[in-house]
Backbone as CSV, one residue per row, in Angstrom:
resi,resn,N_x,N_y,N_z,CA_x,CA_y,CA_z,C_x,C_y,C_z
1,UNK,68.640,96.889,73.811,68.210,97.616,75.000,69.085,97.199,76.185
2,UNK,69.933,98.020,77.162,70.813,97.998,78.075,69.608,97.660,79.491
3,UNK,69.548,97.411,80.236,68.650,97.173,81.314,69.296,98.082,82.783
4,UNK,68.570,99.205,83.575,69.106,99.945,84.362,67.497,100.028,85.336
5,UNK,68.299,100.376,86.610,67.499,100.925,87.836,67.699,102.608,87.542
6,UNK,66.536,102.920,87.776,66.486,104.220,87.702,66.822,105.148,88.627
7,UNK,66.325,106.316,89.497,67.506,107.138,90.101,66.536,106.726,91.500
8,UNK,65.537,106.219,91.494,64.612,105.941,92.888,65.521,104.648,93.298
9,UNK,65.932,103.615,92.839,66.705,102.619,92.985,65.598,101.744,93.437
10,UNK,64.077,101.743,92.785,63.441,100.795,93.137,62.548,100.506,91.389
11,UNK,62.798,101.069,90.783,61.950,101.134,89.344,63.189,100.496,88.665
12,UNK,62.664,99.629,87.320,63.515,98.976,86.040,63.017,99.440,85.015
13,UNK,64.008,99.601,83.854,63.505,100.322,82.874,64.852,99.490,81.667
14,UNK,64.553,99.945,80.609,65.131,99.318,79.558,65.419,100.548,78.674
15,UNK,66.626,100.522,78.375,67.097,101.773,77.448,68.150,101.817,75.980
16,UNK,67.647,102.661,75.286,68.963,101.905,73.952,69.595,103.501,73.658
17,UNK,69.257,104.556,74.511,69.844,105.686,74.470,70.344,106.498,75.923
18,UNK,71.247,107.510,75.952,71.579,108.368,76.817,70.427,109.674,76.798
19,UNK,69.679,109.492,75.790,69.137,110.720,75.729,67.793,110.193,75.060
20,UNK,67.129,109.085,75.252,65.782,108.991,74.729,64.621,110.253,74.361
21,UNK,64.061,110.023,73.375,62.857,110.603,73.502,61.405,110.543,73.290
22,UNK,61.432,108.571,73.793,60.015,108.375,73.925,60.111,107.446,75.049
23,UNK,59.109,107.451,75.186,59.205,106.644,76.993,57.710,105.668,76.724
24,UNK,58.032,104.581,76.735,57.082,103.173,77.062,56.258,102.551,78.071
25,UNK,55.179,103.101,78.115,54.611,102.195,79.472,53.991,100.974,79.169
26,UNK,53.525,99.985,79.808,53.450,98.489,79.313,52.040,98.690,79.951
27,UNK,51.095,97.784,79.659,49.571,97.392,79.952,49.439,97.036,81.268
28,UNK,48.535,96.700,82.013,48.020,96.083,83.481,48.910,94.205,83.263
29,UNK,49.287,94.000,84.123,50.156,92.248,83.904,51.552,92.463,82.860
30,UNK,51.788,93.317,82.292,53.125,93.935,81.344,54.436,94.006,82.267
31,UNK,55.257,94.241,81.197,56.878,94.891,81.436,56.931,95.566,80.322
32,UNK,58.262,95.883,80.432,58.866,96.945,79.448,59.239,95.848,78.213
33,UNK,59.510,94.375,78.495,59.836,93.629,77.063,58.374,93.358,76.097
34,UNK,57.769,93.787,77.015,56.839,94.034,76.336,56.063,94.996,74.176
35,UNK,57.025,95.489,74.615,57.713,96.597,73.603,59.478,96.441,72.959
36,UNK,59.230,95.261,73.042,60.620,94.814,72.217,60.361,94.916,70.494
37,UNK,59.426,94.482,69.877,59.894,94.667,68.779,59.446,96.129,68.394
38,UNK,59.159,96.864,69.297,58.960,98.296,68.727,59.378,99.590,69.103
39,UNK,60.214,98.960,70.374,61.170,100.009,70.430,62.456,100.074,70.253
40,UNK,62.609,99.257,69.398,64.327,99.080,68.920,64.000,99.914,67.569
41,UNK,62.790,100.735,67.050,62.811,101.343,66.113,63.144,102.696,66.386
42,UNK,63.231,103.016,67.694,63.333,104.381,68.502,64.368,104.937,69.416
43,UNK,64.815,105.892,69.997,65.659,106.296,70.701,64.992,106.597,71.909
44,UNK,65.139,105.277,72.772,63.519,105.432,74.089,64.190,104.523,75.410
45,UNK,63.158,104.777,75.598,63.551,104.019,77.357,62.030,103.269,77.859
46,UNK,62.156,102.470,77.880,60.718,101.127,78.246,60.674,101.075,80.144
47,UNK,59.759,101.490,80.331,59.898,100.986,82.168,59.140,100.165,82.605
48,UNK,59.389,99.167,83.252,58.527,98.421,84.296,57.664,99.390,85.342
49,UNK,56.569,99.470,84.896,55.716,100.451,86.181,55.983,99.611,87.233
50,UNK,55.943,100.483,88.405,56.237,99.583,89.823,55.211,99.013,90.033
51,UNK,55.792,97.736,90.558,54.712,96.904,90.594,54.834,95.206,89.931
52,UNK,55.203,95.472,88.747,55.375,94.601,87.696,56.686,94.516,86.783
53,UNK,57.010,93.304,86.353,58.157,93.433,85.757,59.510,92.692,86.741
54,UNK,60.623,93.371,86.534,60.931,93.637,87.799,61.137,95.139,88.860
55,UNK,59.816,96.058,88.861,60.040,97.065,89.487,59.850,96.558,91.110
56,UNK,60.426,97.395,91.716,59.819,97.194,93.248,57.989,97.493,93.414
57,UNK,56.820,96.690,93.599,55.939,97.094,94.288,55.961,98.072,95.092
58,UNK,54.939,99.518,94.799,54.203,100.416,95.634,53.834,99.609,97.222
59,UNK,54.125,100.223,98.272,53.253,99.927,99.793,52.323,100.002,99.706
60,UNK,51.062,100.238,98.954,50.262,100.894,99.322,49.446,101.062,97.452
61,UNK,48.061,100.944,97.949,47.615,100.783,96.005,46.866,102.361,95.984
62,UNK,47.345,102.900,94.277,47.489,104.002,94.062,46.292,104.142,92.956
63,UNK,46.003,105.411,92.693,45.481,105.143,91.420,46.274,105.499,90.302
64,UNK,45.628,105.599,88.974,46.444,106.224,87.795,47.131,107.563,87.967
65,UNK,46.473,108.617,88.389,47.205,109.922,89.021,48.545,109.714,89.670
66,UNK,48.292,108.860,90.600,49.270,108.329,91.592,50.594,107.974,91.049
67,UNK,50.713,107.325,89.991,51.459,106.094,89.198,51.889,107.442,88.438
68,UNK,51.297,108.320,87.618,52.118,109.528,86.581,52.966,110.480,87.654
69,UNK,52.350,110.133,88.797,53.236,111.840,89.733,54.279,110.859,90.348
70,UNK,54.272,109.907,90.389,55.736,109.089,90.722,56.607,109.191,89.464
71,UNK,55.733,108.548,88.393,56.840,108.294,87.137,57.385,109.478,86.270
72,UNK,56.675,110.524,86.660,57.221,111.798,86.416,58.273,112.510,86.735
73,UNK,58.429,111.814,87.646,59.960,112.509,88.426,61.069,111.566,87.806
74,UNK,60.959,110.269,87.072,61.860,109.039,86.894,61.791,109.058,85.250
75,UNK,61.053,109.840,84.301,61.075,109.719,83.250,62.111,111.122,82.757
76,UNK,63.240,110.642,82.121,64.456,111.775,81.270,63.477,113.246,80.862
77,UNK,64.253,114.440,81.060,63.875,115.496,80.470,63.963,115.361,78.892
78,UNK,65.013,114.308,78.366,64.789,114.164,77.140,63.576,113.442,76.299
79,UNK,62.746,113.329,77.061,61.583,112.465,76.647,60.530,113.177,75.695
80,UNK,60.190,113.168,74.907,59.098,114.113,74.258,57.441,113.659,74.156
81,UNK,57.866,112.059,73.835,56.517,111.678,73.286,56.249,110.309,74.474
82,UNK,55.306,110.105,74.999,54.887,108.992,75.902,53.919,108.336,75.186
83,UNK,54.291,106.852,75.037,53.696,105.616,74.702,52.701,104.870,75.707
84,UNK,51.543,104.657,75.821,51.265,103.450,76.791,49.955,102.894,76.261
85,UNK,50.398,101.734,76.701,49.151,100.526,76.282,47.740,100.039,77.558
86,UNK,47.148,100.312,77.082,46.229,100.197,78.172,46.439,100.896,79.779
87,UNK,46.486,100.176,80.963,46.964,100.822,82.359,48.064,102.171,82.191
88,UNK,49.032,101.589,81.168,50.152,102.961,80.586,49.539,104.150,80.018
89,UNK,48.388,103.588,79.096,48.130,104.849,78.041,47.392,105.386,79.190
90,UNK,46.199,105.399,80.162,46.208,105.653,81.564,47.303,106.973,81.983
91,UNK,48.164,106.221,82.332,49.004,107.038,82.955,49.138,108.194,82.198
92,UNK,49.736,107.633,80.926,50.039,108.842,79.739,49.384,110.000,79.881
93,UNK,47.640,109.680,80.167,47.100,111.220,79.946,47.480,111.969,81.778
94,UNK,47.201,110.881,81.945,48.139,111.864,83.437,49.167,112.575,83.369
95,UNK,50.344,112.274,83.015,51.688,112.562,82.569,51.378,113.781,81.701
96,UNK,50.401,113.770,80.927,50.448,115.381,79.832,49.610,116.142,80.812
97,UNK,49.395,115.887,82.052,49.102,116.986,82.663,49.555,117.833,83.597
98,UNK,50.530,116.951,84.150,51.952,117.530,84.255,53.197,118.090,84.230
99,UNK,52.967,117.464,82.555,54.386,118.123,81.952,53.929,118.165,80.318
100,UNK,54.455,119.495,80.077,54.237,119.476,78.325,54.788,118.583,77.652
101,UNK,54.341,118.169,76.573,55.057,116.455,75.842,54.420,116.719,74.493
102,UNK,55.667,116.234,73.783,55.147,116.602,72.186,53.560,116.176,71.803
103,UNK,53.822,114.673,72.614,52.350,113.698,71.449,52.474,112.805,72.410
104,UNK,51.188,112.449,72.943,51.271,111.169,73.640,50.035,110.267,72.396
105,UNK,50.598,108.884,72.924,50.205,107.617,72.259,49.715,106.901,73.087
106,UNK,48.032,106.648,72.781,47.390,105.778,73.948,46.809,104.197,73.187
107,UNK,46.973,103.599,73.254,46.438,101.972,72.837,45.769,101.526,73.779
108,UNK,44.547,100.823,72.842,43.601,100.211,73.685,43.489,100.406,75.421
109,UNK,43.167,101.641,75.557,43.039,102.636,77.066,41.415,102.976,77.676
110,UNK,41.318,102.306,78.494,39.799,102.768,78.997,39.824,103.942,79.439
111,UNK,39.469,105.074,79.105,39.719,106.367,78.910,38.366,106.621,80.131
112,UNK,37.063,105.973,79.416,36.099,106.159,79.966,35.506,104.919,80.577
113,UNK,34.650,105.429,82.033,34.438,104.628,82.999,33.747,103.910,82.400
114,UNK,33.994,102.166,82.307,33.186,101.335,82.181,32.586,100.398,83.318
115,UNK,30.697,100.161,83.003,29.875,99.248,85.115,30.950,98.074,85.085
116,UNK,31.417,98.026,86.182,32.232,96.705,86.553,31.377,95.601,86.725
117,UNK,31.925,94.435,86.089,31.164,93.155,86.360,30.675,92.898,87.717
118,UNK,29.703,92.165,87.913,29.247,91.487,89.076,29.965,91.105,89.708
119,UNK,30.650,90.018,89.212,31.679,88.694,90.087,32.353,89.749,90.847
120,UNK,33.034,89.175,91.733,34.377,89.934,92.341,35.263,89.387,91.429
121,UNK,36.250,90.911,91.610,37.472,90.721,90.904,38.620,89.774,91.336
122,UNK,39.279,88.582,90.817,40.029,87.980,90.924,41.473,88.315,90.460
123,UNK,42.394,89.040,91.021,43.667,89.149,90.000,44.333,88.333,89.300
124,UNK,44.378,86.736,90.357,45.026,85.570,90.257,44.312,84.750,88.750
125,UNK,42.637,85.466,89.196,41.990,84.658,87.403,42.744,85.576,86.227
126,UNK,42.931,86.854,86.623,43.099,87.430,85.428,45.421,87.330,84.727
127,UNK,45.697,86.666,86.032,47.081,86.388,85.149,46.803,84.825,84.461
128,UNK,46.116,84.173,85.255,45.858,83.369,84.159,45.299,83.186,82.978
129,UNK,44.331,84.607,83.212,43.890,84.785,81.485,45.294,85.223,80.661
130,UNK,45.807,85.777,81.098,46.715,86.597,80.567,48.067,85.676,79.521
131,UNK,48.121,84.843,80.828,48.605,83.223,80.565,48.636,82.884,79.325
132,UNK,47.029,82.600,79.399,46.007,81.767,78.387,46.978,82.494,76.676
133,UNK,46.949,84.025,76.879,47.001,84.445,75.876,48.043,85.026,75.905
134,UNK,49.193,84.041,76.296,50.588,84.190,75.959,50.913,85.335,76.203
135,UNK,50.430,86.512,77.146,51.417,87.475,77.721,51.694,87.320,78.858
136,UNK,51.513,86.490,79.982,52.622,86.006,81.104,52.661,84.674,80.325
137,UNK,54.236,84.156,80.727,54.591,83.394,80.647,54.399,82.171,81.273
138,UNK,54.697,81.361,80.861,53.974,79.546,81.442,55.287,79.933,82.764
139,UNK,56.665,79.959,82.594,57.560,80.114,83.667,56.900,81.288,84.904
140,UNK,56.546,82.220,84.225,56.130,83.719,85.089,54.892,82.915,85.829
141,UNK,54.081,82.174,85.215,52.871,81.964,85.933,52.880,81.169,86.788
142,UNK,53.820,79.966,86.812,54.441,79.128,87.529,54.635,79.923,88.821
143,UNK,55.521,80.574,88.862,56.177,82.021,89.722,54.751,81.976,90.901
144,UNK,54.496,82.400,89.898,52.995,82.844,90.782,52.229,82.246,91.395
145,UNK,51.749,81.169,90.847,51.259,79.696,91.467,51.882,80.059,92.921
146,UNK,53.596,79.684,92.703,54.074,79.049,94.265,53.724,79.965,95.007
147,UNK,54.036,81.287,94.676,53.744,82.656,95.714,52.232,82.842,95.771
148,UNK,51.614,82.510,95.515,50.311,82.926,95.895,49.814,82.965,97.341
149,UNK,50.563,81.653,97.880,49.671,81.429,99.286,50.780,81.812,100.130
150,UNK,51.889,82.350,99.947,52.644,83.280,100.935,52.353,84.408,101.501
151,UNK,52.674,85.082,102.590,51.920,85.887,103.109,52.659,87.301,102.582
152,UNK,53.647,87.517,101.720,54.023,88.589,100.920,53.265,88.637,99.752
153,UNK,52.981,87.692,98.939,52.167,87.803,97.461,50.954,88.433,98.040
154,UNK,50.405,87.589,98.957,48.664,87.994,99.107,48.681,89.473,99.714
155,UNK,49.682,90.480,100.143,50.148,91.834,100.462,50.297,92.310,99.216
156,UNK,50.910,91.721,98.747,51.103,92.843,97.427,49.427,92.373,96.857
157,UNK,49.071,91.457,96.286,47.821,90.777,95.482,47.067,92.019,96.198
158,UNK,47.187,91.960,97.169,45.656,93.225,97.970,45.533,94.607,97.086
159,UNK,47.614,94.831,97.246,47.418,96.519,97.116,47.283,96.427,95.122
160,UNK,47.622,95.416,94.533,47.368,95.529,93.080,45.590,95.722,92.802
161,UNK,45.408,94.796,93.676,43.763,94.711,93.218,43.445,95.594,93.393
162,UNK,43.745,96.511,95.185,42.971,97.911,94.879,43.637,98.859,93.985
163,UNK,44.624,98.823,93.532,45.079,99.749,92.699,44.341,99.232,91.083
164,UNK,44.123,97.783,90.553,42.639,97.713,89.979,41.421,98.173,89.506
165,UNK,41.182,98.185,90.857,39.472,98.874,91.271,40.207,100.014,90.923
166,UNK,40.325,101.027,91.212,40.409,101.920,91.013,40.960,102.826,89.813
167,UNK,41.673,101.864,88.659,41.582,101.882,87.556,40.611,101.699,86.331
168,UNK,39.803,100.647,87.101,38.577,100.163,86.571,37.529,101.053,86.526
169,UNK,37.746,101.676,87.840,36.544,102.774,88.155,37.225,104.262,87.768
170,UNK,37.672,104.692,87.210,38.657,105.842,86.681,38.284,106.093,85.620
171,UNK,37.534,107.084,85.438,36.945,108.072,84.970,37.784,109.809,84.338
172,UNK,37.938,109.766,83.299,38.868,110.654,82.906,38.080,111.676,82.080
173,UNK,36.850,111.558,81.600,35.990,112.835,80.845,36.518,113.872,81.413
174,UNK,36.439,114.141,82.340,36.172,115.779,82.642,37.823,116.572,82.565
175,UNK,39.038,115.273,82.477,40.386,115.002,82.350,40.450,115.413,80.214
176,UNK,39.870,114.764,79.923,40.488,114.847,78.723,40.282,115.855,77.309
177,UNK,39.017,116.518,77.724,39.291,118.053,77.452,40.313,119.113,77.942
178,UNK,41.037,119.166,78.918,42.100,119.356,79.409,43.408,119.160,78.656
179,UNK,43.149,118.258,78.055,44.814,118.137,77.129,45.372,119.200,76.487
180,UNK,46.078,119.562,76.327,46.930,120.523,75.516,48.165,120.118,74.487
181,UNK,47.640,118.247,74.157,48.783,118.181,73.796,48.322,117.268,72.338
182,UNK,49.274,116.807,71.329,48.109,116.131,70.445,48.141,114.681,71.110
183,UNK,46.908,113.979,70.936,46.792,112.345,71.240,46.305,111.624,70.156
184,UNK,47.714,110.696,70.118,46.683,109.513,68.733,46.272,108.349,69.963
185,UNK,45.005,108.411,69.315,44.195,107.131,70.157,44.438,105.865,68.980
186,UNK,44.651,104.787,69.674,44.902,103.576,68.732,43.987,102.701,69.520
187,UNK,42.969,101.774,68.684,42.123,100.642,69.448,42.403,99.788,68.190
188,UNK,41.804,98.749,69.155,41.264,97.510,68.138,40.106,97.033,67.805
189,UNK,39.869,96.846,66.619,38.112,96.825,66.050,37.427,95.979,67.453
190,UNK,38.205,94.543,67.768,37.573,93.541,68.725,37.933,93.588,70.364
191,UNK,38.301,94.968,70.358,39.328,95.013,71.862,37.846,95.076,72.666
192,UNK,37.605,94.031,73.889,37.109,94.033,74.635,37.181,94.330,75.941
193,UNK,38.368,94.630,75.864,38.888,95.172,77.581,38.773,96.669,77.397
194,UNK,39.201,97.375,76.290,38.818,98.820,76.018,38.356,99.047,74.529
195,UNK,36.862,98.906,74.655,35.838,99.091,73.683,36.604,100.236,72.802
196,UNK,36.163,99.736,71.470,36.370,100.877,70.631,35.574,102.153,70.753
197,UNK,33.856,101.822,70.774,33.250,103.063,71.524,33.805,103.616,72.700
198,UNK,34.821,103.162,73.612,35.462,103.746,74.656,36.057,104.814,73.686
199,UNK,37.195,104.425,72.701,37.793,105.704,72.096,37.128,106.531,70.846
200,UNK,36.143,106.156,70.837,35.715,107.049,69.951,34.807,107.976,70.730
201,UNK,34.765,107.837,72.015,33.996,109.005,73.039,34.882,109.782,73.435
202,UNK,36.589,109.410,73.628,37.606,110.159,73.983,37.875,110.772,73.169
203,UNK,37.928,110.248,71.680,38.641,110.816,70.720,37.390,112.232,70.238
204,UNK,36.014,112.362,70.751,35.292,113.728,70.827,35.981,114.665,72.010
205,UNK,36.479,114.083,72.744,36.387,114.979,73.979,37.809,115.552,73.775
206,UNK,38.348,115.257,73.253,40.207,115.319,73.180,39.884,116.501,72.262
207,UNK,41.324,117.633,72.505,40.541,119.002,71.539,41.491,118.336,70.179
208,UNK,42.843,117.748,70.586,43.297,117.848,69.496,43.999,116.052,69.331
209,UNK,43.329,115.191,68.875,43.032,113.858,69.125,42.972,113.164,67.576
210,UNK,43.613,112.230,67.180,43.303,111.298,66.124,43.016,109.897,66.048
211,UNK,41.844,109.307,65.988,41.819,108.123,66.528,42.106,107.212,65.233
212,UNK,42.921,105.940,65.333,42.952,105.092,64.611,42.539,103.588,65.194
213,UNK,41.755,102.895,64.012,40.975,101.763,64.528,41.752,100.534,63.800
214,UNK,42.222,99.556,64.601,43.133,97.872,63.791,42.375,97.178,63.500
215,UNK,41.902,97.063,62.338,40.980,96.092,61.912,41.462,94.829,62.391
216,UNK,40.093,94.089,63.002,40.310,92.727,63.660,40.961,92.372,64.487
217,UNK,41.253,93.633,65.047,42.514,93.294,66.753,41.528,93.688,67.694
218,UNK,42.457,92.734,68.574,42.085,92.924,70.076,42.970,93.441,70.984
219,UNK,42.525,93.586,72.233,43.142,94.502,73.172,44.804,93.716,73.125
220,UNK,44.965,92.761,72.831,46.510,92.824,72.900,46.805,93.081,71.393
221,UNK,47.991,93.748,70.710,47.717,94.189,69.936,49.391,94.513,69.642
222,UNK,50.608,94.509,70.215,51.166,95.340,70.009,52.502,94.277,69.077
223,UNK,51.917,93.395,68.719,52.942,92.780,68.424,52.066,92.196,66.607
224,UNK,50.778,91.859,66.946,50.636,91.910,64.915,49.967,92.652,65.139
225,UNK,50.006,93.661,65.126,49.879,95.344,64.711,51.654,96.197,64.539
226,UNK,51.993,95.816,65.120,53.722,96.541,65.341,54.210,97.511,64.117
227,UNK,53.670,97.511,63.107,54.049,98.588,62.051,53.619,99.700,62.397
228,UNK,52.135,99.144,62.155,51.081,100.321,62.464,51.424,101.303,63.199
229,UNK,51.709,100.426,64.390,51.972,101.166,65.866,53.359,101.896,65.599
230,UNK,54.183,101.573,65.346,55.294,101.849,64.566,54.927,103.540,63.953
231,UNK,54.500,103.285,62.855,53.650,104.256,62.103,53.283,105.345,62.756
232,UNK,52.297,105.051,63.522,51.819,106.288,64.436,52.415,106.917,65.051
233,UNK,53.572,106.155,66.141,54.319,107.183,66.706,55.612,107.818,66.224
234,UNK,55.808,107.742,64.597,56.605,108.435,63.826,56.100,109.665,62.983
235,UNK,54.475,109.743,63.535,53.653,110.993,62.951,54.267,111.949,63.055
């Protein structure tokens, strides 16, 4: 994968073609290396959603709508099929409502609104969960530590969190009869961040929808699952 700024000159993306035709979005705390061992099986382009990675941070926190009508303008006409994992697969159904697309691919995606916990939301707890489970890095988290109490992190920390909330609270039913396009839903039997009953309520509402379930996975998933996943988006 070649590593390029895209034509906004504020988005990063990862590419192994001139002419891709699947496009990668990475989970909530993700990048595009995120999808290393599974998109070197493809002719695609991986992006850092802004925000994360190394994209430039949004001014201002958006919701999922928000995030597809930006990345819509930055994703190749050669693109057919859109990938995304959680916050991505998100976007994804945004993105097929925009633009016709062969097949989008959603993984472990809260499709449907789930009551938000009590506590207040912490972002700073949740890269350290993330930490915990080896998708930020001990170096990346470090990173973060020092910036935390600067007065740029806690600016951006604001507009992520509300862009968060508002993922959290994002509600897509009345969205996903609307599709016109096919969707394989992929979960994991133990995914707790997006219940499998989450996709098996989408996968009714979707007209033309196939859901597949990973025995004994959880919401991170994309790396011992990687065939599978593999698999599916060669349907």
């Amino acid at each position: 994968m070649i590593a390029k700024v895209l034509s906004d000159d504020l988005t990063y993306a990862q590419v192994n073609s001139e002419n891709p035709n699947i496009c990668f979005l990475h989970g909530w705390g993700g990048e595009s290396n995120d999808w290393k061992n599974i998109s070197k099986e493809f002719e695609c382009i991986a992006i850092d959603i802004p925000g994360f990675g190394k994209s430039v941070p949004f001014e201002r926190s958006g919701s999922p709508e928000f995030y597809a009508e930006y990345l819509v303008e930055l994703i190749p006409d050669s693109v057919e099929v859109i990938v995304g994992h959680s916050f991505g697969g998100v976007i994804a159904v945004h993105l097929s409502q925009l633009k016709n697309y062969k097949k989008i691919v959603v993984i472990g995606s809260p499709l449907i609104r789930s009551p938000l916990q009590s506590n207040p939301f912490s972002l700073f707890n949740l890269f350290k969960f993330l930490n915990k489970l080896n998708i930020i890095s001990d170096q990346r988290m470090e990173k973060i530590k020092k910036n935390y109490g600067s007065d740029d992190y806690k600016n951006a920390n604001k507009d992520l969190r509300d862009t968060l909330v508002k993922a959290v609270n994002h509600n897509m039913s009345e969205i996903l009869p609307k599709i016109n396009t096919n969707v394989q839903l992929v979960y994991g039997e133990h995914d707790l961040v997006a219940p499998l009953e989450n996709g098996k309520i989408a996968d009714s509402l979707i007209p033309d929808s196939d859901l597949t379930i990973l025995p004994k996975e959880n919401h991170f998933c994309l790396n011992s699952s990687k065939e599978k996943i593999i698999e599916i988006i060669k349907r």
